[in-house]
C-alpha positions in Angstrom: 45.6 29.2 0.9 42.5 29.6 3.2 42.1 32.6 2.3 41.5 32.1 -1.8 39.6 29.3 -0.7 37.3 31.5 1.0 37.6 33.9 -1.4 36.2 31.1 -4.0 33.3 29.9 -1.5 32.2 34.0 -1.0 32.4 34.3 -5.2 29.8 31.1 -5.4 27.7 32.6 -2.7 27.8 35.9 -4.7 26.7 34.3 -8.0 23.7 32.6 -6.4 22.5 35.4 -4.5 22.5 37.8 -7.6 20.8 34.4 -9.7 18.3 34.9 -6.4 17.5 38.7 -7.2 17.5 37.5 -11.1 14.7 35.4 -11.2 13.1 35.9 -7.3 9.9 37.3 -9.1 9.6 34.6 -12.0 10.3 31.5 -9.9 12.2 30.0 -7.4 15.0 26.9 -7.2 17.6 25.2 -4.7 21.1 25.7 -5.2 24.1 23.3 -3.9 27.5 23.0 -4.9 30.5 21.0 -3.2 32.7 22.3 -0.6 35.8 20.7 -1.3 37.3 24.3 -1.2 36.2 25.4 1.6 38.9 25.4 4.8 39.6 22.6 6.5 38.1 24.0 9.9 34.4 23.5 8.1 35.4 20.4 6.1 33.8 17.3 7.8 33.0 15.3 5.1 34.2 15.4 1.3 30.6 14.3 0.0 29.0 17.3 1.5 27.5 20.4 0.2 26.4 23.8 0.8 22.4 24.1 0.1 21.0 27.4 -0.7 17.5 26.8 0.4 14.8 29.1 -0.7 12.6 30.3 1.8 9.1 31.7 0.7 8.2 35.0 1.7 4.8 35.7 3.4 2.1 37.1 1.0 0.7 40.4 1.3 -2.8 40.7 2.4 -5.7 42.3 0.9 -8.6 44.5 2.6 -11.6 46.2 1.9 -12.4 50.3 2.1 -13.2 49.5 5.7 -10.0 47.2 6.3 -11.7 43.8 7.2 -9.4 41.3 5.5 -10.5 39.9 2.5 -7.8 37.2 1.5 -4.7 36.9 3.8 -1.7 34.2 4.8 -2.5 31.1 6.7 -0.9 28.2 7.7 -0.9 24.8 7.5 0.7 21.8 7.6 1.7 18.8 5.3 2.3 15.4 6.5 5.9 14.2 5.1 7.5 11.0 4.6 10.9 9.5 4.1 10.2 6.3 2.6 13.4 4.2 3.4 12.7 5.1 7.2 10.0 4.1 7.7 9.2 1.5 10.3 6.5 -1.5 10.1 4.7 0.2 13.6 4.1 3.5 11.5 1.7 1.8 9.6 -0.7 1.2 12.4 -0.4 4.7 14.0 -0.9 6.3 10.7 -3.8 4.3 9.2 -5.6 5.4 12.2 -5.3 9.2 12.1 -6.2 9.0 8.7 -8.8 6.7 8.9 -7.2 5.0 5.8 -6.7 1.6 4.8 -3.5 -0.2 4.5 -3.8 -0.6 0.9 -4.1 3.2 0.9 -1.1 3.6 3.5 0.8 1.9 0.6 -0.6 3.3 -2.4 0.4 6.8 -0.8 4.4 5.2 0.2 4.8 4.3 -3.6 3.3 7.5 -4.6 6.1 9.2 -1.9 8.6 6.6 -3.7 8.6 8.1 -7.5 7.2 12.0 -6.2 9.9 14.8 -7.9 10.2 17.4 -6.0 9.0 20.4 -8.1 11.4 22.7 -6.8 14.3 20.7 -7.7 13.3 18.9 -11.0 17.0 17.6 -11.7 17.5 16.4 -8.2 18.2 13.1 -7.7 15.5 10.7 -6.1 16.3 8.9 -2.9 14.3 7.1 -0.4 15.8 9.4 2.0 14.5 12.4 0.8 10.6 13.6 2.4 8.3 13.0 -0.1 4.4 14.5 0.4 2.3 11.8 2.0 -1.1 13.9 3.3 -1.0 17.7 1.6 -2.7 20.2 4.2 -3.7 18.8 7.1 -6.6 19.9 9.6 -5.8 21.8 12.5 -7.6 18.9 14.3 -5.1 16.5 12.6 -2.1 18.3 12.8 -2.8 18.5 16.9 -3.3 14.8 17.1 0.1 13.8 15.1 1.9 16.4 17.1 1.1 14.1 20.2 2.1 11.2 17.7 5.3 12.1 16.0 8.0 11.1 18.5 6.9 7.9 17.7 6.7 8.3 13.9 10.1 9.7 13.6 12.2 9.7 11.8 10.1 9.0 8.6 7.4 11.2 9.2 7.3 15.0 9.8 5.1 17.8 9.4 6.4 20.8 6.9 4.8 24.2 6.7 2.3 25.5 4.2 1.1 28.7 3.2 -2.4 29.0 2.8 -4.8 31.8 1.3 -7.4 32.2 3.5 -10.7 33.4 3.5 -12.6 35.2 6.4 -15.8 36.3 4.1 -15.1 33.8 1.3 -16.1 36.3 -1.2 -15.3 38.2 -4.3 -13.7 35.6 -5.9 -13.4 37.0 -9.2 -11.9 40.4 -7.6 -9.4 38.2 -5.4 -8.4 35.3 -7.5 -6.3 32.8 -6.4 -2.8 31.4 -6.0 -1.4 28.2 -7.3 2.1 26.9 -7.2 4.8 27.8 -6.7 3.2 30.6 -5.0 2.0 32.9 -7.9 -1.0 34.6 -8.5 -3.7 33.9 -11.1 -6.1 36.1 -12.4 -7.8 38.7 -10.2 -5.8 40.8 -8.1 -3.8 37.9 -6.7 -2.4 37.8 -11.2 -2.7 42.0 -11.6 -0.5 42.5 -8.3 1.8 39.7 -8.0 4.9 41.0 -7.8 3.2 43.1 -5.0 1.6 41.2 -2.8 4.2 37.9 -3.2 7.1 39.7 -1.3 10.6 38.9 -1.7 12.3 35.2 -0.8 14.8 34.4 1.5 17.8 32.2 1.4 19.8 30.1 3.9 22.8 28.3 3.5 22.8 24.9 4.7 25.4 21.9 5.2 23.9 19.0 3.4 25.2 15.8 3.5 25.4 13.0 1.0 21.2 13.1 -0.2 21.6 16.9 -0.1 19.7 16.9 3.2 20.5 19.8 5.3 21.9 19.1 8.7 23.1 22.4 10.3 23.6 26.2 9.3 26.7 27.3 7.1 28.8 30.0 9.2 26.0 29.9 11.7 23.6 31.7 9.6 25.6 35.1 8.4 25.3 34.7 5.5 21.3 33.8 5.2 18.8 36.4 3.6 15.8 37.4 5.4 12.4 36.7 3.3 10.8 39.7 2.8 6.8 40.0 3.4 4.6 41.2 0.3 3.3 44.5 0.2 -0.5 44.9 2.1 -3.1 46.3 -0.7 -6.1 48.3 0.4 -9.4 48.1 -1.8 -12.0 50.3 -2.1 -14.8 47.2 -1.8 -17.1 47.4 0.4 -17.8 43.8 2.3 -21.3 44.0 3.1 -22.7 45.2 -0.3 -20.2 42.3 -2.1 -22.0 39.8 0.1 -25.4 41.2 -0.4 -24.5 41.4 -4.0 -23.7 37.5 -4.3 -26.3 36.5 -2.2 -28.9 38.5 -4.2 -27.3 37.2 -7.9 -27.1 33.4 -6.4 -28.9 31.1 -8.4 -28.7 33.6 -11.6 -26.5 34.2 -14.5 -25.1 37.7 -14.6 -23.2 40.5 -13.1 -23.4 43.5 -10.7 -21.0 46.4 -10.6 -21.8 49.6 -8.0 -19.2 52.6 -8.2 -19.0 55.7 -5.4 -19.2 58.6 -7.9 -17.1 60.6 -5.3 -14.0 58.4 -5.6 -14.3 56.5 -9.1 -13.8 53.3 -6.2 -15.3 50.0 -7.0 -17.8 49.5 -4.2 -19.0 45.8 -5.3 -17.9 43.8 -8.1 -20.5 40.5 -8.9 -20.0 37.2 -11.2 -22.6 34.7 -11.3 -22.1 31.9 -11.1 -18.9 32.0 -9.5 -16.9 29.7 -6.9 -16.0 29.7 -3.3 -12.1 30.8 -3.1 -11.9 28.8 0.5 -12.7 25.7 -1.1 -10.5 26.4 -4.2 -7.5 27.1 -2.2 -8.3 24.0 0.3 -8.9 21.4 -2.3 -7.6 23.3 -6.1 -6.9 20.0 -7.7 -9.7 18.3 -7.3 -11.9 21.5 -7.6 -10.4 23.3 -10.5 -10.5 20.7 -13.3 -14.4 20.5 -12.3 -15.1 24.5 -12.1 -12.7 24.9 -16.0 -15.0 22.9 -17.6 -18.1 24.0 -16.3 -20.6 25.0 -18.7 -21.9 28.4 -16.6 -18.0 29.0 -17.0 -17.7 30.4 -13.0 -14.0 31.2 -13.4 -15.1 34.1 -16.0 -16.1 37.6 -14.5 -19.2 38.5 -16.5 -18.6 41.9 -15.3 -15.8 42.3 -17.5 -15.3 39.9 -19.7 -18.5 39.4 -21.2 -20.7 42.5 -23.4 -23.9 42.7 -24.7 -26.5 45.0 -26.1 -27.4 47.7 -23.4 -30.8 47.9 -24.1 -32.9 50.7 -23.1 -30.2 51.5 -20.6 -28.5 53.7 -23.4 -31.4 55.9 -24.1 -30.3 58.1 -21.4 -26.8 58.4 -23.1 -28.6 59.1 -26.2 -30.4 62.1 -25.0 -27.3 63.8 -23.3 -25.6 63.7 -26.7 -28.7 65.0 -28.7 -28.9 68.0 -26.1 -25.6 68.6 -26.3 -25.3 68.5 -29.9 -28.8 70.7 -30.0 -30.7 68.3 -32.1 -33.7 68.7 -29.8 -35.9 71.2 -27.7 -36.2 68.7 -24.6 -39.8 70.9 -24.7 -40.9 69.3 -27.8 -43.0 66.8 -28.1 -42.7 63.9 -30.1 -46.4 61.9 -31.3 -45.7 58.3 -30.8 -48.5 55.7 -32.4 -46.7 52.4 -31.0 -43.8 52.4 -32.9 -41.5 54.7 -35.3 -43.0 55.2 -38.4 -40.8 57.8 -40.3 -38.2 55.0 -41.6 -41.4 53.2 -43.2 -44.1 50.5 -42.2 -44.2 48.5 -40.5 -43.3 50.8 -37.4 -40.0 49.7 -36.1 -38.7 49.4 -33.5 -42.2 49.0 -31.6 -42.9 51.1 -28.4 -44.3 49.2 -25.5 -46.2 52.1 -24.4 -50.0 51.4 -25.9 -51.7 53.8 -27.6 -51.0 57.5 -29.0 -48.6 59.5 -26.6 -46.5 63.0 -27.4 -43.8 63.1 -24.9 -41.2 65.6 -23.9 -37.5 64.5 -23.2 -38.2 64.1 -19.4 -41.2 62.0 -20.1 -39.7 60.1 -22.8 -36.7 58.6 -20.0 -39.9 57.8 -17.3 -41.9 55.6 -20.0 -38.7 54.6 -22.2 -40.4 55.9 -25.1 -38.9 54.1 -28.3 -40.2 55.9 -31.1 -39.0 59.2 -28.9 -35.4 57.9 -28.9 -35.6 56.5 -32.4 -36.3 59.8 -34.0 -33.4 61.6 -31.9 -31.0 59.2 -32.5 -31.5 60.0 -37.0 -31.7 63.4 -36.1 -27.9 63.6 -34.4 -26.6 60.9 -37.4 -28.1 63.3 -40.0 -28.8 63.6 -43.8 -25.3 62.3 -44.1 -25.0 59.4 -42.4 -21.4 58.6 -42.7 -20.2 61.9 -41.0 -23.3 62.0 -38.3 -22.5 58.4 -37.3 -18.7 59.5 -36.8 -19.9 62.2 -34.7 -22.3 59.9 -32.5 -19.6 57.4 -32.1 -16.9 59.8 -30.3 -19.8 61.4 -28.4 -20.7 57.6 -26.7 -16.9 56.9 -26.4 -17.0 59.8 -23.9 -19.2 57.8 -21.6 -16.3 54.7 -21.9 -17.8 53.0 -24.0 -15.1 51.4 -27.2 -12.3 50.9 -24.8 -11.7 49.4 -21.4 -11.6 51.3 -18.5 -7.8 50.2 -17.3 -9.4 47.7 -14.0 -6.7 46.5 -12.6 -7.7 43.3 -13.4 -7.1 40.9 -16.2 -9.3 39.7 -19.2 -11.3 43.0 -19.6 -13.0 44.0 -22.9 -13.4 46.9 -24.5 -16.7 45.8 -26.0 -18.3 47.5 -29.3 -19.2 51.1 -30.4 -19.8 50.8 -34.2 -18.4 53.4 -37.0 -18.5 54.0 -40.7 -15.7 51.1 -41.0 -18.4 48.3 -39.2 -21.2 49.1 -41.3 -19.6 49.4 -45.1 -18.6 46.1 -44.2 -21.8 44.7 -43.1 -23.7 46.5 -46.1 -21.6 46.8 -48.6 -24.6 48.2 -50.9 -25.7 51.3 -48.5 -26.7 52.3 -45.1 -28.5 55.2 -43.2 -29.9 56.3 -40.5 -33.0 53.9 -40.8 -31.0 50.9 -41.5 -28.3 51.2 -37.6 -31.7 52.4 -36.2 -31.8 50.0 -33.6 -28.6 51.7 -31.9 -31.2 54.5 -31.1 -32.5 51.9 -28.0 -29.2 49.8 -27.2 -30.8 46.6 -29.5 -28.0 47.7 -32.2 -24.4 46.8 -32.7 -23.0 48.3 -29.7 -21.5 46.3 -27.2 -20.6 46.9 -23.6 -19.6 45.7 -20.5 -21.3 46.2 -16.8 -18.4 47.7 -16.0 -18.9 50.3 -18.8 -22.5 50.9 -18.2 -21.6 51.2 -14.2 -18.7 53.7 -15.7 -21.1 55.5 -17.5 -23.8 55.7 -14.7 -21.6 57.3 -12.5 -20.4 59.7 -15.2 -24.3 60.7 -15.8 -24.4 61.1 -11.5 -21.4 63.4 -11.6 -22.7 65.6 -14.2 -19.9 64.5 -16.6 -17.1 64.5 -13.8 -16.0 60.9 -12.7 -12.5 59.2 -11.6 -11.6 56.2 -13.4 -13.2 53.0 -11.9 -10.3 51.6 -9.6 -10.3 48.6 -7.3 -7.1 49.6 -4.9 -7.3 52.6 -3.3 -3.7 52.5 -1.2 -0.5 49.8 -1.2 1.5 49.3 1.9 4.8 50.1 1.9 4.7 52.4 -1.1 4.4 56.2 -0.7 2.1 58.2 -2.8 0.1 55.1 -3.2 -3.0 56.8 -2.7 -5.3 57.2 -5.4 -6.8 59.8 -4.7 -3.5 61.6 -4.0 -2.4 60.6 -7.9 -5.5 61.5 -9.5 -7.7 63.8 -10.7 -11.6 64.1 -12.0 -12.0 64.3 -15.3 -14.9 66.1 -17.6 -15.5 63.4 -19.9 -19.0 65.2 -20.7 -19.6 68.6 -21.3 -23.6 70.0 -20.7 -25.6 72.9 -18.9 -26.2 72.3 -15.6 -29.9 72.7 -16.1 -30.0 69.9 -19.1 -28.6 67.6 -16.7 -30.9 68.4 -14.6 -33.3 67.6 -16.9 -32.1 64.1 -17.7 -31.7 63.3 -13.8 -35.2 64.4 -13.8 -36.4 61.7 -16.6 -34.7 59.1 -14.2 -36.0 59.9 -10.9 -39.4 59.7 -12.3 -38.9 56.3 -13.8 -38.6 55.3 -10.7 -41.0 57.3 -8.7 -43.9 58.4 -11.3 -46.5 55.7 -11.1 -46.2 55.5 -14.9 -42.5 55.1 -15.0 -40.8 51.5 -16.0 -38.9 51.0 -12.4 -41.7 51.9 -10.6 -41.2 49.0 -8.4 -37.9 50.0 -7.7 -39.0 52.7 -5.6 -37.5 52.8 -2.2 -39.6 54.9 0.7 -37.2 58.0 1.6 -34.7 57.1 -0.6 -34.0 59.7 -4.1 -33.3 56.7 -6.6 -32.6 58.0 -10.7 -32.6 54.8 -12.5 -33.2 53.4 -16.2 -34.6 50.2 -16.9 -33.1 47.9 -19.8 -34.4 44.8 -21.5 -31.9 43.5 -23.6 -33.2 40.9 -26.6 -31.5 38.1 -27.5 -32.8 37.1 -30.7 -31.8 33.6 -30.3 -35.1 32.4 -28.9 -33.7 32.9 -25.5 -35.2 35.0 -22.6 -34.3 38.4 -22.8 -31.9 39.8 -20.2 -33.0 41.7 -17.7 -30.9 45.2 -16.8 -31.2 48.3 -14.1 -28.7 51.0 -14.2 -29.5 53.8 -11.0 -27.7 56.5 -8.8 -28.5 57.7 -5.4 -29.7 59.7 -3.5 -30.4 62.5 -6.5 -28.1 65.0 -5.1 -24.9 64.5 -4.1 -25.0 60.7 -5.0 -22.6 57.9 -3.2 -23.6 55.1 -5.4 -23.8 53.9 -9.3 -25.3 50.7 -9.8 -25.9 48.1 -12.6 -27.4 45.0 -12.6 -27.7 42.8 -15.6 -29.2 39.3 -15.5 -29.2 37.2 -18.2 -32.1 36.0 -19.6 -33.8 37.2 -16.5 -36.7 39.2 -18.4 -37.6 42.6 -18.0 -35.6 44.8 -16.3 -38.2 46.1 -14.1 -38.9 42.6 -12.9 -35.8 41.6 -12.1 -32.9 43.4 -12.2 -34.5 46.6 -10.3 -35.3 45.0 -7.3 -31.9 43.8 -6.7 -30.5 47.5 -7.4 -33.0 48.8 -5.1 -32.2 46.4 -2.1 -28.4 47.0 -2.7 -28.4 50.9 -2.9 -30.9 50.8 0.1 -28.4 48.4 2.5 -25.4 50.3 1.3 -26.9 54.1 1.8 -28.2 52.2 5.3 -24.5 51.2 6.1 -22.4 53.7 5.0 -23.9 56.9 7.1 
């Protein structure tokens, strides 16, 4: 008889634990059932129960390339409250730690009174049962009702809390956050979640008649450890984040800076965004506040947001017309403020004054429109439809069209328009004069900063790049490595002396006294860079782009900066390109 009562107890225990491994990565509840069968030797009272308590499980941690800890575990404490214990005294003692008032004191009893407990939504309320009555506590606080809570007891108590915290309070967007029941929400904290959110424990309680647990069932043997979440290793860099953020605040817009060596993402800036610290301190006040704001600071611009390129592109336009020999980067082209050969009046307009004939080289230092106008109907041809096709796979090679696979949510794959786009758009007939805008980024192709980061470290490798990747190696997992897993890719094929040429066309953008990001120049420093101002048509301010690589040879950093309606990217967007690559090169040696 004892024994098939055992044998029914062990059965139960067996169908919650494999419910446990069910559902332990969706979400989490308590278990009890009655232990009427159990042996007499552990049957004290007919009412009671065994509780299967869940016990949460440590998060993983996250670092940067360096391992300083970006987001990590802390914890703190909630002041608890049993309603139907407590004592006219407590009043006093509590209202003054607080500093509350009384009619507080009660508003937060009655709130105690009808509170559900989340975790068991069917349970059944009692008075008994602690309730929340001050949700995470100071450390101050929680010393001083430490000193207090002899006195307090048996209605009050302090329960654990895990809390993310912050050392850098940074990098919001990359991090994200955690809400309840302990699951992660966009960012990295969403992407890895089943990672980084480990695996919960059980124990096995004796409850009594409120299903409150008074003492361990068979001492404990037959509890389940918690298991801590898996550590995740980032290729960010701290410093250059921080500089990033500090640099973009007050601004709308986004930075994004690759190491062309590793394909790692080296900083990764939203602006506006929001301080995860004070999210994970004070969420429900805070996020209602932050989800309807109208600079919308919960969305990562880098990603999740794509615009025109601007003059950025040009330098992807002349790869592809070298590569597909539609120009001599020798010849000259005669410019007369504007491109003329589609008709009058010139369009688009070149900002260089007066009558110039530049060379390829030249034509990326000035950002020569006409230059990049005439190339771009050269490669789409007397045959438009067939030319464009062309054109379109050659700037999908850069990344452009599809995401790049961040392991991150909400990313876009932004725009590269084909044949399909424009029969739609003009249903009567197009040509190369009518999508001539494409020819200097101000057509219908859309991208991200990410992309244009992508692409800027594709044009520093020579065509060879990894994928853009934030984690670089998982704790606990072998072969996590990425660079152990993966492998450069070619995405674009050219002579080594045409890149050469195009590299050339940058540097001296930046350090020809007649180039566009002439201010971005940094003393000692080999910066290639392309300046971009993208128009908005709306009546807006135009936004202000820099895309760059350094040094020249053997590069360690792909930068882009756009910043909306900042402007000209010369003005504004360089100069925070050029501070970041010159801090980071600075750093990293």
């Amino acid at each position: 008889m004892r024994r098939d009562s055992m044998k029914k107890t062990f059965i139960l225990i067996g169908i919650i634990i494999l419910q446990w491994l069910s559902f332990n990565h969706t979400f989490s509840q308590s278990y009890t059932f009655p232990i009427t069968d159990l042996p007499l030797h552990t049957q004290h009272n007919l009412n009671d129960t065994i509780c299967a308590l869940h016990i949460l499980p440590q998060r993983g941690s996250i670092y940067d390339r360096r391992g300083r800890t970006l987001v990590s575990d802390s914890i703190l404490y909630d002041l608890m409250v049993r309603p139907g214990k407590v004592k006219k005294q407590d009043a006093a003692i509590i209202c003054s730690l607080l500093k509350i008032t009384p009619k507080e004191y009660q508003d937060r009893l009655r709130y105690a009174l009808n509170w559900q407990d989340p975790w068991q939504p069917d349970g059944k309320k009692t008075r008994d049962r602690p309730a929340p009555f001050k949700g995470m506590l100071s450390r101050e606080l929680t010393r001083h009702l430490l000193k207090q809570l002899p006195a307090l007891q048996p209605a009050f108590s302090l329960q654990k809390r895990a809390v993310r915290h912050y050392p850098f309070n940074t990098a919001a967007h990359l991090l994200g956050y955690v809400k309840a029941p302990g699951t992660g929400e966009t960012g990295m904290e969403e992407s890895f979640d089943n990672i980084l959110r480990g695996v919960t424990g059980l124990q096995f309680r004796i409850c009594d008649h409120v299903h409150e647990p008074t003492r361990p069932w068979m001492a404990g043997q037959t509890d389940v450890l918690a298991e801590k979440g898996n550590d995740i290793y980032t290729t960010l860099d701290i410093p250059l984040q921080l500089l990033g953020e500090k640099l973009m605040k007050g601004k709308r817009g986004s930075i994004v800076a690759i190491d062309p060596e590793t394909g790692g993402i080296l900083a990764m800036v939203s602006s506006p965004g929001y301080s995860p610290a004070e999210l994970a301190l004070h969420r429900n006040t805070l996020y209602p506040a932050l989800a309807q704001h109208k600079d919308k600071p919960f969305m990562n611009r880098a990603i999740a947001s794509y615009n025109a390129p601007g003059s950025v592109f040009k330098v992807v336009q002349a790869l592809i017309g070298l590569q597909s020999g539609v120009i001599d980067p020798q010849d000259k082209f005669t410019c007369k403020g504007g491109y003329t050969l589609c008709g009058l009046p010139a369009r688009p307009k070149c900002h260089v004054t007066g009558v110039h004939k530049p060379n390829l080289v030249q034509a990326l230092t000035i950002s020569c429109n006409g230059y990049f106008a005439d190339m771009f109907r050269k490669t789409v041809g007397l045959i438009p439809k067939s030319g464009l096709a062309d054109w379109a796979a050659s700037v999908r090679r850069f990344g452009f069209g599809a995401r790049t696979g961040i392991e991150l949510p909400g990313e876009k794959a932004g725009i590269v328009p084909d044949t399909a786009l424009y029969n739609r758009k003009y249903p009567r007939g197009w040509n190369g004069c009518t999508i001539l805008s494409n020819a200097i980024g101000q057509g219908e192709v859309g991208t991200t900063v990410l992309q244009l980061a992508n692409a800027m470290s594709i044009i520093a490798g020579k065509g060879w790049f990894y994928t853009p990747h934030l984690t670089d190696s998982i704790s606990g997992i072998k072969n996590s490595s990425y660079q152990a897993t993966h492998l450069k890719t070619q995405a674009f094929d050219l002579a080594d002396s045409l890149w050469n040429l195009v590299h050339q066309g940058m540097y001296d953008a930046v350090h020809s006294k007649t180039g566009t990001a002439y201010s971005a120049r940094v003393p000692g420093l080999d910066i290639c860079g392309k300046t971009g101002t993208v128009e908005n048509g709306n009546g807006q301010k135009d936004h202000s782009v820099f895309a760059a690589f350094a040094p020249r040879y053997r590069p360690r950093i792909a930068i882009v900066c756009m910043i909306e309606n900042g402007g000209f990217g010369a003005e504004v967007a360089a100069p925070v390109v050029s501070r970041m690559i010159r801090e980071y090169l600075a750093g990293s040696r």
